[in-house]
Backbone as JSON Lines, residues from 0, in Angstrom:
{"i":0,"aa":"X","n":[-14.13,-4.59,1.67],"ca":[-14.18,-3.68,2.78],"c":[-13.18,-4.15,3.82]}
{"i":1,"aa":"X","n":[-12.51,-3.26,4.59],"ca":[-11.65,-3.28,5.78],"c":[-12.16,-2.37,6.64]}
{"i":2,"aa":"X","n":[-11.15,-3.03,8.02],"ca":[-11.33,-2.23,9.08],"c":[-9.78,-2.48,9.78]}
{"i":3,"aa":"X","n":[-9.49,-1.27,10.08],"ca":[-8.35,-1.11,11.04],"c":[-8.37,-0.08,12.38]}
{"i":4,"aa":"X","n":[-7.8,-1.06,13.63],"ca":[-7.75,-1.01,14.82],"c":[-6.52,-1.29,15.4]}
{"i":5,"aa":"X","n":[-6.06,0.31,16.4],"ca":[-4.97,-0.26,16.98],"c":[-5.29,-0.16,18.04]}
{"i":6,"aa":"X","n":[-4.8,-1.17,18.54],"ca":[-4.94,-2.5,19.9],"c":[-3.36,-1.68,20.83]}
{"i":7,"aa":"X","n":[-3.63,-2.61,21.99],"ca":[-2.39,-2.07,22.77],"c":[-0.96,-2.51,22.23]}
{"i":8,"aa":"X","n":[-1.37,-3.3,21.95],"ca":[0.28,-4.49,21.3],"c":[0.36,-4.54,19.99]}
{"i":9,"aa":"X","n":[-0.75,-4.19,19.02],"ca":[-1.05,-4.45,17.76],"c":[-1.88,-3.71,16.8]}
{"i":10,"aa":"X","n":[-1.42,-3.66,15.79],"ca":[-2.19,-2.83,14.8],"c":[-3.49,-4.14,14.16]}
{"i":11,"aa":"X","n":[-4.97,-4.42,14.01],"ca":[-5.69,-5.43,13.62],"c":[-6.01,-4.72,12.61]}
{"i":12,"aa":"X","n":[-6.02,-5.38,11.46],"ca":[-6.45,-5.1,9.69],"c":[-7.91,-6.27,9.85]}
{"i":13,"aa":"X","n":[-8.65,-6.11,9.82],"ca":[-9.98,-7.2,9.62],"c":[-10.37,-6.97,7.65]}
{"i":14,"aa":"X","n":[-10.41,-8.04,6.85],"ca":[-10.54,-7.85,5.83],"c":[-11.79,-8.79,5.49]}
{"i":15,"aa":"X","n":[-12.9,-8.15,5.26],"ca":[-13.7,-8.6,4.91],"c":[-14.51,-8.52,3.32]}
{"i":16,"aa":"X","n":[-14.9,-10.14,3.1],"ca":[-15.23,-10.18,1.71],"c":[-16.34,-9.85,1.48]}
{"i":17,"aa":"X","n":[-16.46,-9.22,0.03],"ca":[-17.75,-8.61,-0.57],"c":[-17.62,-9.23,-1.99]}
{"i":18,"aa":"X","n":[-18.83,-8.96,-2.67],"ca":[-18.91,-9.72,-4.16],"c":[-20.35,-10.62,-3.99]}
{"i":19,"aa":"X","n":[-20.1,-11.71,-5.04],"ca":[-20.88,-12.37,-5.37],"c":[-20.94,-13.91,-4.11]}
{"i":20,"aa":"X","n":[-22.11,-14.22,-3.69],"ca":[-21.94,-15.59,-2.8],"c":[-21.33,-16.81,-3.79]}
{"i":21,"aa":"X","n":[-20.31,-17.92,-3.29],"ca":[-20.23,-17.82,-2.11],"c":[-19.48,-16.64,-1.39]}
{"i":22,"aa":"X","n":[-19.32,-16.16,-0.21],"ca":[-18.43,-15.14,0.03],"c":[-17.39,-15.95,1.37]}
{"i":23,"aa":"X","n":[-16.07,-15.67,1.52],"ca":[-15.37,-16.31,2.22],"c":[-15.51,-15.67,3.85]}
{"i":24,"aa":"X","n":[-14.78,-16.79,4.81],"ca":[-14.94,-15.72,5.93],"c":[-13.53,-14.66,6.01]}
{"i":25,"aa":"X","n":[-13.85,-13.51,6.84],"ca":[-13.35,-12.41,7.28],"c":[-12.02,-12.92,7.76]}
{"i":26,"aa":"X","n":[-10.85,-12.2,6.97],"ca":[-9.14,-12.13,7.36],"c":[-9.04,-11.4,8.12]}
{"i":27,"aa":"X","n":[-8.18,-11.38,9.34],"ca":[-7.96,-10.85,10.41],"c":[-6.3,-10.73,10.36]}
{"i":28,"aa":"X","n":[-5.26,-9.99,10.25],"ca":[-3.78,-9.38,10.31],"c":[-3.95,-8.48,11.37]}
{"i":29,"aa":"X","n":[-2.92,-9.07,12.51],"ca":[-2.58,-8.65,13.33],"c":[-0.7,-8.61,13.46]}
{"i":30,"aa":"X","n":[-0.52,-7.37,13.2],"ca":[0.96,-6.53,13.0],"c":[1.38,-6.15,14.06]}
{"i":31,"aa":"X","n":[2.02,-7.26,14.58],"ca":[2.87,-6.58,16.1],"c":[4.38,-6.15,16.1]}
{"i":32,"aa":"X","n":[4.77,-5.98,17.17],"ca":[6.41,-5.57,16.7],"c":[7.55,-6.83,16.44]}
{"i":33,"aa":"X","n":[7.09,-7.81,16.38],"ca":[7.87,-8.56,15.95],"c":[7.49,-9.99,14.69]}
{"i":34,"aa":"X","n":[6.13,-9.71,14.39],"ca":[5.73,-10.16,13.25],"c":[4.21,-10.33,13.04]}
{"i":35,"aa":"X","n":[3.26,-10.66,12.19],"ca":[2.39,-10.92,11.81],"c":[1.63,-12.52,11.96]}
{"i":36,"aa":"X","n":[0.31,-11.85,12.38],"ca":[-0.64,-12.97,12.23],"c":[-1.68,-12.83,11.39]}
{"i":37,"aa":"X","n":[-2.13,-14.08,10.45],"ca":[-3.36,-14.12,10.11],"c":[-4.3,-14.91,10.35]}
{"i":38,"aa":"X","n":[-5.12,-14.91,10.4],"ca":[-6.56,-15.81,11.26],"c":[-7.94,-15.68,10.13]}
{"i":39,"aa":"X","n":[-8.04,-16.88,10.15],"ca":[-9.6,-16.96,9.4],"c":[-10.22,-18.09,9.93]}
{"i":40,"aa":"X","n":[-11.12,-18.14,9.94],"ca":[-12.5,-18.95,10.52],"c":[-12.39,-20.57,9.21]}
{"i":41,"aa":"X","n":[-12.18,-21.65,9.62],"ca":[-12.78,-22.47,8.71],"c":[-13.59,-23.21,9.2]}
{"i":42,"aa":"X","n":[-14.96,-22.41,8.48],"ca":[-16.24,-23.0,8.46],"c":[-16.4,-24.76,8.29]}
{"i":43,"aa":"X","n":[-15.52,-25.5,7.81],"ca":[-15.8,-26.83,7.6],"c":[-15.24,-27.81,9.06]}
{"i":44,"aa":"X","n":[-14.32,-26.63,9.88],"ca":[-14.42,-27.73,10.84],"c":[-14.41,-26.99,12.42]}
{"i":45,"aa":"X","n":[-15.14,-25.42,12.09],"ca":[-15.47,-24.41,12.64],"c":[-14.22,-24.29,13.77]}
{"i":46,"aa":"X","n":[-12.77,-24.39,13.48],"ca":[-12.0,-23.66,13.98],"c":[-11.28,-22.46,13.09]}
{"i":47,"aa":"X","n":[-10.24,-21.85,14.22],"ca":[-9.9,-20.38,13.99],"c":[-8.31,-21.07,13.17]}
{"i":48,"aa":"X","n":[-7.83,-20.82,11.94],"ca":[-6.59,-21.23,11.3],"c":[-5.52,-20.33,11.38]}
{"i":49,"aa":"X","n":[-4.65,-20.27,12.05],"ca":[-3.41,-19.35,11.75],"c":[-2.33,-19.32,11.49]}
{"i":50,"aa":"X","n":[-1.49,-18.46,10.85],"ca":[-0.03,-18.46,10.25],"c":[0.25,-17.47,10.88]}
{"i":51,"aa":"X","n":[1.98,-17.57,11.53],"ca":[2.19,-16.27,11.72],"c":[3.98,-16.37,10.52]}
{"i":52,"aa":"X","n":[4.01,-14.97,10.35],"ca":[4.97,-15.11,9.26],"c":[5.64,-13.52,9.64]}
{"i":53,"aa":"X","n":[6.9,-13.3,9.13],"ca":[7.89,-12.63,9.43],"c":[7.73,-11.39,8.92]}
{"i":54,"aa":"X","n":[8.3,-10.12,9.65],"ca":[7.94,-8.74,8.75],"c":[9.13,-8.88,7.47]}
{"i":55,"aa":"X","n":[9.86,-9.93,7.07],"ca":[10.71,-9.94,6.2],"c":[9.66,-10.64,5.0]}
{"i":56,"aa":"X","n":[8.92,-11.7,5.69],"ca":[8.37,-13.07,4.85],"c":[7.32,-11.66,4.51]}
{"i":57,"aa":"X","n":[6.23,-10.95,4.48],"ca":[5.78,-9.98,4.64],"c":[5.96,-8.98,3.38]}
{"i":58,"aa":"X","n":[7.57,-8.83,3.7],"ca":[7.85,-7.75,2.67],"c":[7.55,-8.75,0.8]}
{"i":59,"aa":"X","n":[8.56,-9.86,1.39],"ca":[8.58,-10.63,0.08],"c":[6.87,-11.11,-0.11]}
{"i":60,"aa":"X","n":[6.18,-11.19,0.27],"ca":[4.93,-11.45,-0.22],"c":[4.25,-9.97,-1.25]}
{"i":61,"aa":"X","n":[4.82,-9.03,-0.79],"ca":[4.44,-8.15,-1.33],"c":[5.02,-7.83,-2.35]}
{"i":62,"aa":"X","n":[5.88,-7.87,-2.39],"ca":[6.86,-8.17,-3.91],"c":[6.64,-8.48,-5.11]}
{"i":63,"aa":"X","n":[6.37,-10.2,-4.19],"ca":[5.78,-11.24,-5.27],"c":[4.4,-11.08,-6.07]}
{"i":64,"aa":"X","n":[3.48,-10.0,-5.69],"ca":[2.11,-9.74,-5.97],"c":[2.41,-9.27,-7.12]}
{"i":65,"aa":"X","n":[3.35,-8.07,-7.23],"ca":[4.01,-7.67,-8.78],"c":[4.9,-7.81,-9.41]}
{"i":66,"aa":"X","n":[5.33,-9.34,-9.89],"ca":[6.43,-10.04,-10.18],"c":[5.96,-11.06,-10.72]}
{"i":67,"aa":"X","n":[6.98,-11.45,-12.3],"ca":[6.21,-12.86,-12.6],"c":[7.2,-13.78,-12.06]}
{"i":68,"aa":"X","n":[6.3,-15.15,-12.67],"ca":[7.07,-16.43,-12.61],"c":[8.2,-16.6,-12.11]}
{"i":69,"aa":"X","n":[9.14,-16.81,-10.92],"ca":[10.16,-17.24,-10.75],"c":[11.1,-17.26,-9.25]}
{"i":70,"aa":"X","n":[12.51,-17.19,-9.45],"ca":[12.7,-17.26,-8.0],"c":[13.44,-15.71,-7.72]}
{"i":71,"aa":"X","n":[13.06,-15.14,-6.82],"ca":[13.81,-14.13,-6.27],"c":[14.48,-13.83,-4.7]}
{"i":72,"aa":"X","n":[15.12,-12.63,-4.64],"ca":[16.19,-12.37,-3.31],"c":[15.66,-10.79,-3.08]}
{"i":73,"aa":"X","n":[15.26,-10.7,-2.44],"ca":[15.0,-8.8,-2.22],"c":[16.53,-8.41,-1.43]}
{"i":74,"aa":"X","n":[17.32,-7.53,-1.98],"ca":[18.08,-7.13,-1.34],"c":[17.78,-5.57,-0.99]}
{"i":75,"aa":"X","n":[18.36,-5.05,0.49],"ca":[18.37,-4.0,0.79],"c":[19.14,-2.96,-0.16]}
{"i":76,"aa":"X","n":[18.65,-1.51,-0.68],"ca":[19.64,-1.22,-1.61],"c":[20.9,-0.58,-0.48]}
{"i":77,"aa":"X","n":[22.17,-0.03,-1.56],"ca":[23.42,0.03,-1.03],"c":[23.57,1.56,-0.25]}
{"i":78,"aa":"X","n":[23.98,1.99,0.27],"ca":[23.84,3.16,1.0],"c":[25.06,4.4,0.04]}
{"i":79,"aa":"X","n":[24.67,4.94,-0.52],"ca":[25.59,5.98,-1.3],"c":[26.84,6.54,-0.55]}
């Protein structure tokens, strides 16, 4: 399950887990205009953990979800 909220500065994606226990805590992506945050709770030393990463780093993560093994370059395609 998700939830999305836009904020004044930011679009918030809250991604929360379902399934079988254990269940993890709730991902939080926050998409602003100049890059991304993610935030999750770690329960083992009950602070908030975050990465923030690039709308480029972003694209290539998404990439990589349907791609095997190896190294790649996303290039923009060429303009006709």
């Amino acid at each position: 399950m998700f939830t999305i909220e836009h904020e004044y500065d930011a679009t918030v994606v809250t991604l929360v887990d379902e399934g079988k226990a254990p269940l993890l805590e709730d991902v939080t992506v926050n998409a602003f205009d100049d890059c991304v945050t993610v935030t999750q709770l770690d329960p083992r030393t009950d602070e908030v953990m975050q990465i923030t990463i690039s709308f480029s780093q972003l694209r290539d993560l998404q990439a990589a979800l349907d791609l095997p093994e190896g190294v790649y370059q996303l290039r923009k395609p060429k303009k006709a």
